[in-house]
Every structure is written in structure tokens, then in C-alpha cells.
C-alpha positions as CSV (number, residue, x, y, z in Angstrom):
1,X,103.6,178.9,125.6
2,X,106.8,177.4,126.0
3,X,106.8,173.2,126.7
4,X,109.1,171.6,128.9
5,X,111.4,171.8,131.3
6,X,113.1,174.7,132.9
7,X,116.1,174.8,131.4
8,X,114.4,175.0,127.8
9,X,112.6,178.0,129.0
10,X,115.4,179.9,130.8
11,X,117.3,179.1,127.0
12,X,115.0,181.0,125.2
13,X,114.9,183.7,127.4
14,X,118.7,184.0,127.0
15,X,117.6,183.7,123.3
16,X,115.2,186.9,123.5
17,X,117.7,188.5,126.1
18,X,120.6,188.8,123.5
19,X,118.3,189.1,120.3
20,X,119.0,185.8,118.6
21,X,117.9,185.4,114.9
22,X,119.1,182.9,112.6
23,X,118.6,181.9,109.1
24,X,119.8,178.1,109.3
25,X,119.8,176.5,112.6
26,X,120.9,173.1,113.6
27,X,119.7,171.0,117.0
28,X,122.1,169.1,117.7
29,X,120.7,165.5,119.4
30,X,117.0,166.8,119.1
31,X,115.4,164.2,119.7
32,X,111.5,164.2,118.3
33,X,112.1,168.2,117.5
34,X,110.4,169.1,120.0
35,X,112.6,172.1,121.3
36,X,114.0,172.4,118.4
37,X,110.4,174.0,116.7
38,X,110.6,175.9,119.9
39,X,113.7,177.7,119.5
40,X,113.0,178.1,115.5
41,X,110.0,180.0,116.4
42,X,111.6,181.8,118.3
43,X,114.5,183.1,116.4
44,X,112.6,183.2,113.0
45,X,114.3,180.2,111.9
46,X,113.7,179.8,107.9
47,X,115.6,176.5,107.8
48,X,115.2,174.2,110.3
49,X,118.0,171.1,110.9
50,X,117.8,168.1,113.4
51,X,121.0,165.7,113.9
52,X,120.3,162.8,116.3
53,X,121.6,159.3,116.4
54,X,117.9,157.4,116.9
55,X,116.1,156.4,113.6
56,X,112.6,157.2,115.7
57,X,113.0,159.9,117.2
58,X,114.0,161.7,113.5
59,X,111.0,160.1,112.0
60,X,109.5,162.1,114.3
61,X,111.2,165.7,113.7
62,X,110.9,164.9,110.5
63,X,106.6,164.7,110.7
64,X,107.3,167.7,112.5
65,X,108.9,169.6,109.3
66,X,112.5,169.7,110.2
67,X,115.2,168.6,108.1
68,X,116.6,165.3,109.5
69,X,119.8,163.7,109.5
70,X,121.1,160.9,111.2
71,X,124.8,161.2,112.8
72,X,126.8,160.1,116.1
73,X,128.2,163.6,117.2
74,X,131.2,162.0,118.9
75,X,132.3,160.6,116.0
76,X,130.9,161.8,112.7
77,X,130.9,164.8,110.5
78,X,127.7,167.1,111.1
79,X,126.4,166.5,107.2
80,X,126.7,170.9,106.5
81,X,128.9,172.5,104.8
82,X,131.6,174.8,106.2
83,X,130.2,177.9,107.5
84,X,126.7,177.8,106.6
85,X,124.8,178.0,110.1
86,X,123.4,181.1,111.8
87,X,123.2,179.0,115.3
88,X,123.7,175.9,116.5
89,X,122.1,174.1,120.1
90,X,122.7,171.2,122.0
91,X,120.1,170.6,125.1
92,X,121.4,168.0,127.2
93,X,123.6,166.3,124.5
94,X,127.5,167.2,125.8
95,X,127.2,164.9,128.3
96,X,126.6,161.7,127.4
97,X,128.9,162.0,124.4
98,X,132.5,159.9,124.3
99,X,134.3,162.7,122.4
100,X,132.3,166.1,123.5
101,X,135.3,167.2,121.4
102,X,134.0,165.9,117.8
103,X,130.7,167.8,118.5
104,X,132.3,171.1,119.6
105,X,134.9,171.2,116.5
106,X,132.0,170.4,114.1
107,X,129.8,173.1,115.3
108,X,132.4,175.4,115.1
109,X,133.0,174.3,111.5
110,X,129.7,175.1,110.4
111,X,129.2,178.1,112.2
112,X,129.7,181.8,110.4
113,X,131.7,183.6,111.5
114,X,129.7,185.7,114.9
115,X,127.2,182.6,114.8
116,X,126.2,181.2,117.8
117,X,126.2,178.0,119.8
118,X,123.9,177.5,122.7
119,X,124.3,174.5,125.1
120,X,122.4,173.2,128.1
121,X,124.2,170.7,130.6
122,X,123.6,169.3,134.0
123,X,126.4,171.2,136.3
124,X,128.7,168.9,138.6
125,X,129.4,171.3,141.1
126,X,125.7,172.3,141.6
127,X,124.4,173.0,145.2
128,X,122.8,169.7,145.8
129,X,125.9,168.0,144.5
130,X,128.4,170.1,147.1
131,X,126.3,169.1,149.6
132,X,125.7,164.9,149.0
133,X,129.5,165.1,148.2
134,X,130.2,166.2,152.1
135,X,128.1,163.3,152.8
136,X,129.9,160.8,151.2
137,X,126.9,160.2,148.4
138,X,127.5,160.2,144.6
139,X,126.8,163.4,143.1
140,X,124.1,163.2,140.6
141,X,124.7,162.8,136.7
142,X,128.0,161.5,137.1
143,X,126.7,158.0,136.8
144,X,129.0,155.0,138.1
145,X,126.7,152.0,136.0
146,X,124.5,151.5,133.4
147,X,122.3,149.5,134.5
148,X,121.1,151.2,138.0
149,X,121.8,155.0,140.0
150,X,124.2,154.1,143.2
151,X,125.2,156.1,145.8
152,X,122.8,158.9,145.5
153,X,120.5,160.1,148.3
154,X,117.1,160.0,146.7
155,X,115.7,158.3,143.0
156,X,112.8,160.5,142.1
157,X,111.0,159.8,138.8
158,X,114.1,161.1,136.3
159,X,116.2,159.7,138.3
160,X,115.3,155.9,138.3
161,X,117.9,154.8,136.0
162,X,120.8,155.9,134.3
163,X,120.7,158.7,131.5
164,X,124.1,157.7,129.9
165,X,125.7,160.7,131.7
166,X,129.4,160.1,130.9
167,X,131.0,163.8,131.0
168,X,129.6,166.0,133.7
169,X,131.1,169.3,133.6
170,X,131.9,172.2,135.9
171,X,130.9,175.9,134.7
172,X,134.7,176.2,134.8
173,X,135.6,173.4,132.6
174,X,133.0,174.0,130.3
175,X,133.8,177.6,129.5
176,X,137.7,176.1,129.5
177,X,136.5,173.5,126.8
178,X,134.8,176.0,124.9
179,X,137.2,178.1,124.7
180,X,139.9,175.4,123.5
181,X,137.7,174.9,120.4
182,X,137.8,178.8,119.6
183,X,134.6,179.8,121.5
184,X,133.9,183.2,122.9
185,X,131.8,182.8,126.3
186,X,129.1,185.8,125.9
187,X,126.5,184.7,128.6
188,X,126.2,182.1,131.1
189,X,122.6,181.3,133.2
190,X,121.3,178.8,135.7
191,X,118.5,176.8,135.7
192,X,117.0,175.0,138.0
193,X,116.1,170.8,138.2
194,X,113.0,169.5,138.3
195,X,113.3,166.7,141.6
196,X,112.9,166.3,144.4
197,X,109.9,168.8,144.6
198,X,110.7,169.6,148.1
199,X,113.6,171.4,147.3
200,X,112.1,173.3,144.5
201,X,111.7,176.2,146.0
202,X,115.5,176.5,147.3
203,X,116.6,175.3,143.9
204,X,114.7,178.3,142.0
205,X,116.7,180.7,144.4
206,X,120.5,179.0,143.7
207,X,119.7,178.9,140.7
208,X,120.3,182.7,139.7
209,X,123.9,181.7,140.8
210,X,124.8,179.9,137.9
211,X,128.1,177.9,139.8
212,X,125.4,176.6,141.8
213,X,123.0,175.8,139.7
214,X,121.5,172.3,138.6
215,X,121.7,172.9,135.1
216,X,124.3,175.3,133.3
217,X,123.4,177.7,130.1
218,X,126.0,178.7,127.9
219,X,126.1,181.0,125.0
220,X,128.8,181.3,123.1
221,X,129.9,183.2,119.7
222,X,132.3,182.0,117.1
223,X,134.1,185.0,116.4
């Protein structure tokens, strides 16, 4: 059974969908590993890699049984050699980096050629977004401090304080970006959020329209 929140679900389906298997994957910001066992089940993963920036949360992957190693995506080299990764995935990670570029030429580095990168993103231009925007409000995760959430309509629980969201993207300007960095765009999918639950139910319906969507799915090929 797959663990968390939608958008790591709807991932893996995309996964399943286009018949992902992969040798050597790499999570990209993973965190404790969570996901990233996840996805290596599900692709038959025989090597497993986890680059995040927080000592703890690797000690963590690393109980897990993933390879660990420590690295600031916007600024460092991914520690793998040139073309020696089946797929690469980054949940939730372009956006709070200062250079999304550094991330984006490095996984293309260690990519095979036809390997594949999957990312997961909140999307600026999502429904609940077009709508607070008419109302003069501050479209979420496109955060204006970093010490408190202002000018949004509600704070539910994830959204109490601010995630470090520094680069919110468009569908548009993230299949521009990807692109730029020698990307080919083979599937894109919605997902929805997880708050307020009153609008779940609305949210689960705009979110087969992946413009519209709270969270965007990309999956993209080097060629």
C-alpha cells in the first residue's frame, strides 16, 4: 500500500502507466527515504541512492538501506558519475531551491541516455490560486517571509508556516525549464492538495486538468 500524500501516489501510477524500471535510481532531496523505498519497489530498483542536504534525515535513509549522500542541489555536483542513472526523482524539491538550474543540469549529467526524470511541484497557476489571486490574496507556495504565511485566505495544518517555497512554477514554465536543460516532456498529471478538506472533493475533480491542478507531475526522458 502506497504511504503518503496524493501526489506520491498519482507518481507511481504515472510510474506503472509508462512501465518504468530502473537499475540505479537517485531521489533527489529524499528526505528519511521514505518515497524513495516506494518508488524503488516499484521500479525494481537494484541500487538505491538518496541525496539530501540534512545530516538526519540521511541517517535515516540510510537505516532504511539506501545509499546516502549529502549535497546542496543548488550548488553542488550530484556525487555519480556521468551517465550512470536509469531514473532520477525529485518530490517537492525544485521549489525551494536558489538555482533549480544546478539540479536540473546535474540530473541530466547522470542520466543515460532515454533515462528518466520524474518531478513533483506545487503549481502556481492552480485553481485555488486563480481564484484568491481575483481576490486580492497571496496565492499559496509563493511565500513572501520566512518567518510566517501572509496574505493567504486560510492556514490549515501544512500551511502554518513557511515551507521555504522560493520558485513556484507554472506547467508552462516548467516544461519551458525542462526543456532548456535538454529534457523531452513525455507525460504530465495532476494531483490534488491535501487542505482545506472542504474543498477536497472539488480539488480531486480539477485535478485531472493538470493546468489546474494543486500539484504538477512531470515526466520527462533525456533523449
Amino acid at each position: 500500500m502506497v504511504t503518503g500524500p496524493p501526489r506520491v501516489k498519482e507518481a507511481i501510477e504515472v510510474l506503472k502507466k509508462f512501465n518504468i524500471k530502473a537499475n540505479t535510481y537517485v531521489d533527489l532531496g529524499c528526505g528519511d527515504g521514505s518515497i524513495a523505498v516506494e518508488i524503488a519497489k516499484t521500479i525494481n530498483a537494484r541500487m538505491t541512492y538518496c541525496i539530501d542536504i540534512d545530516d538526519k534525515a540521511l541517517e535515516k535513509a540510510k537505516e532504511r538501506g539506501l545509499i546516502i549522500h549529502k549535497a546542496d542541489l543548488s550548488i553542488d555536483k550530484i556525487p555519480l558519475n556521468n551517465e550512470s542513472v536509469d531514473l532520477v526523482t525529485a518530490f517537492e524539491v525544485i521549489e525551494h531551491l536558489i538555482n533549480p538550474d544546478n539540479m536540473l543540469r546535474e540530473s541530466n549529467r547522470i542520466l543515460k541516455h532515454g533515462g528518466i526524470l520524474l518531478i513533483t511541484t506545487p503549481n502556481l497557476a492552480s485553481w485555488v490560486n486563480r481564484i484568491i489571486l481575483l481576490l486580492g490574496y497571496q496565492p499559496y507556495n509563493a511565500e513572501v517571509s520566512t518567518e510566517i504565511v501572509a496574505g493567504v485566505p486560510w492556514r490549515a495544518r501544512t500551511f502554518a508556516k513557511p515551507s521555504g517555497h522560493i520558485r513556484p512554477y507554472t506547467l508552462k514554465a516548467l516544461k519551458e525549464l525542462l526543456k532548456y536543460h535538454g529534457f523531452k516532456v513525455i507525460n504530465v498529471k495532476g494531483a490534488p492538495g491535501v487542505e482545506p478538506k472542504e474543498l477536497r472533493t472539488i480539488d480531486h475533480i480539477l485535478s485531472k486538468i493538470p493546468s489546474l491542478s494543486r500539484r504538477l507531475i512531470i515526466l520527462a526522458q533525456k533523449p
